[in-house]
N, C-alpha and C positions, 0 to 999 in steps of 0.2 A: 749792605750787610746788616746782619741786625745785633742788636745787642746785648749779651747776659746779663743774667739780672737772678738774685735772689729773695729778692722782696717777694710777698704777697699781699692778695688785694687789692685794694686800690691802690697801696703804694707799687706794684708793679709799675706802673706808667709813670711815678715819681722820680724814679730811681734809675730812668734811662739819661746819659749823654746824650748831647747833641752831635760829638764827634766821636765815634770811638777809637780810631787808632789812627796813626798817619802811618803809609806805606809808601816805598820808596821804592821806584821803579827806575826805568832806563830812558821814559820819557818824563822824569822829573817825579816830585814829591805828589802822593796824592793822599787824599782826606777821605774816609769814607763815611759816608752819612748815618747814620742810626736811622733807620725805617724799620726795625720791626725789635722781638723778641728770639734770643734763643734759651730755650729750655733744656737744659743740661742735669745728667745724674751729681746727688750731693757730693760725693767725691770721686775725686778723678778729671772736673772738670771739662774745657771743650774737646780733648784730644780724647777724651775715653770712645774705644770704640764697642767694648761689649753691650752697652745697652744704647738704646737709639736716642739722639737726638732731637729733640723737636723745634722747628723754624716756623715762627708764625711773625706777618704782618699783614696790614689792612687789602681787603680786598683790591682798593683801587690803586697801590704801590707794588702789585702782584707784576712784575714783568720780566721777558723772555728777552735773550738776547739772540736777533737773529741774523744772517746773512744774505747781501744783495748784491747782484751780479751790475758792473757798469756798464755792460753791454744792453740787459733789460732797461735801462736809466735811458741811456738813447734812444732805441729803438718806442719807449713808451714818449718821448720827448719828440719824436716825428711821428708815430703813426698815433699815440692815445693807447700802447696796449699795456697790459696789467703787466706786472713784474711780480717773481715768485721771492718766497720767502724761506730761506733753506735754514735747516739745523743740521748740527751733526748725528753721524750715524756711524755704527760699524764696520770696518773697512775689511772684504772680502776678499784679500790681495792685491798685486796689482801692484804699479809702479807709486802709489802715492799714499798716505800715512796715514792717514783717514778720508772719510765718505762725505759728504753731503749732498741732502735730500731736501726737497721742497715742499712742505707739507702746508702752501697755502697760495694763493695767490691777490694782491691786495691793488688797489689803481693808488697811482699818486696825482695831487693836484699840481704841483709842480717841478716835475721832474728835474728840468733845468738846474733847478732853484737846488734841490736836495740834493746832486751832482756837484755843482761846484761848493756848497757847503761842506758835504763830505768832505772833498778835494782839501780844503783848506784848513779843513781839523788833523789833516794828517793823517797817518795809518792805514790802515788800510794793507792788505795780503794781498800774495796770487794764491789762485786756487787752480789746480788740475783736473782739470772736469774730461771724464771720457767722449769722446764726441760716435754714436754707436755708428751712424752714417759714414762715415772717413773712417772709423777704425784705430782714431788716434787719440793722441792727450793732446787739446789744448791750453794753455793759459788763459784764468778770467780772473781780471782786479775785483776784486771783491772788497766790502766792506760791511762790517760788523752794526747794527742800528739795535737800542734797547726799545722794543715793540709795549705796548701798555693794550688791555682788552676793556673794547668801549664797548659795553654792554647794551647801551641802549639805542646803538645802529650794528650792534653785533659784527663788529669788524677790529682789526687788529691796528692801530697806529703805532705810529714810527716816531718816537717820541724825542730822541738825542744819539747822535754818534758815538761809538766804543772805540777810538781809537787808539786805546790804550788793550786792544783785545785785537789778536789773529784767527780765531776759531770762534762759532757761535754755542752756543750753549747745547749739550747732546741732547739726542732724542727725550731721552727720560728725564732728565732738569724740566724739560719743558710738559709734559705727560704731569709731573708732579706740580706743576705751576698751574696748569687745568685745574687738578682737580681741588687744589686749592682752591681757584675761583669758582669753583663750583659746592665743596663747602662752605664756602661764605660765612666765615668764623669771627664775629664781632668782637670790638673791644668789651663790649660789656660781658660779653661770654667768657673770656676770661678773665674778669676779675669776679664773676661769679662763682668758677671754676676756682681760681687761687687762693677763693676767700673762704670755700667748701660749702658753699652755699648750695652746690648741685649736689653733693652727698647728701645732707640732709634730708635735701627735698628728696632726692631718690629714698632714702632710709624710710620718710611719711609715707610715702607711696606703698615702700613695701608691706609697711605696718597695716596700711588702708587692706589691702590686698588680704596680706594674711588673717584679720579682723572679719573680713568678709568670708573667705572659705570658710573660719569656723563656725561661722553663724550657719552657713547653707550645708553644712556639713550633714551627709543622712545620719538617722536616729540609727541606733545602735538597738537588736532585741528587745532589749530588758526595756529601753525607754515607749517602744511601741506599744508592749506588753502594758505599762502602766497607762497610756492614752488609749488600747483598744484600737490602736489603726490594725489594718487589714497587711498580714505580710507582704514583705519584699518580696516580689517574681525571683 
């Protein structure tokens, strides 16, 4: 989670904890880390919901939290095959609470190895997966993994267990995670931004701009009239 902050400038990034809050759950106390910013309206705070919120942290802390089936874990631990990576989705009836969807498919190096790890951090859900072949619900142990996007072999890794999480992150958590790493919004861009350095520049610009139409601006009658140019068509 990331952390409020009302500073600007460069103190933006002065002005963050290291911890921000400790939460208490049911499998014990936990700590969350400060990895980003959130941007909050001057009053009203984080709970305001009329005007939007904005959450920024660095591109390479940008990660999804997704779901993986134990059965994929095995079968890629005998034969080598890829295991999918599900998120949540909208549930269109049906005997069970919500959807998931597999919107990817990644190889693991050690399957074994990330099996009994899981196993050993605990957690972990059944999930009720339609089976369309049989026509039934079966149970699949599922377990929740926070995915990180390696840009430079364009693949998704599996970076720490959620076992403190029974569902993966919905469709559009994750759609909004895209395309944050696809703006690729730098620390210095916002202290540029918080320091109002990009208005100004934007205001030069405008000033350049409007500076120039009037110079290229056409002559007016009277002004032709006195230079002798040939009328306007």
């Amino acid at each position: 989670g990331g952390g409020t902050s009302s500073a600007s400038g460069n103190d933006v990034f002065s002005h963050t904890p290291e911890w921000v809050f400790t939460e208490k759950r049911s499998t014990g106390e936990r700590k969350n880390l400060n990895d980003g910013i959130i941007f909050t309206p001057a009053e009203g705070g984080y709970m305001m919901t009329r005007h939007p919120i904005l959450k920024w942290k660095p591109t390479e802390l940008q990660t999804i939290d997704v779901s993986i089936r134990e059965t994929e874990l095995v079968k890629a631990a005998r034969h080598g095959k890829d295991i999918s990576l599900y998120v949540g989705t909208q549930n269109n009836g049906g005997e069970t609470d919500s959807s998931e969807t597999p919107i990817k498919k990644t190889s693991i190096k050690d399957p074994d190895g990330l099996l009994k790890a899981l196993r050993n951090a605990g957690g972990g859900y059944v999930f009720k997966e339609y089976n369309k072949h049989q026509r039934r619900f079966r149970d699949q142990m599922s377990y929740v993994v926070e995915a990180v996007y390696n840009a430079k072999d364009g693949v998704w890794q599996l970076i720490r267990a959620r076992p403190d999480k029974n569902h993966p992150n919905f469709l559009t958590t994750c759609m909004n995670t895209i395309e944050a790493l696809c703006d690729d919004i730098k620390k210095e861009d916002i202290v540029r931004i918080c320091s109002g350095r990009n208005s100004s520049e934007n205001m030069s610009r405008d000033d350049a701009v409007a500076n120039s139409e009037e110079k290229e601006a056409p002559a007016t009658t009277q002004e032709r009239s006195k230079r002798k140019d040939p009328p306007a068509s």
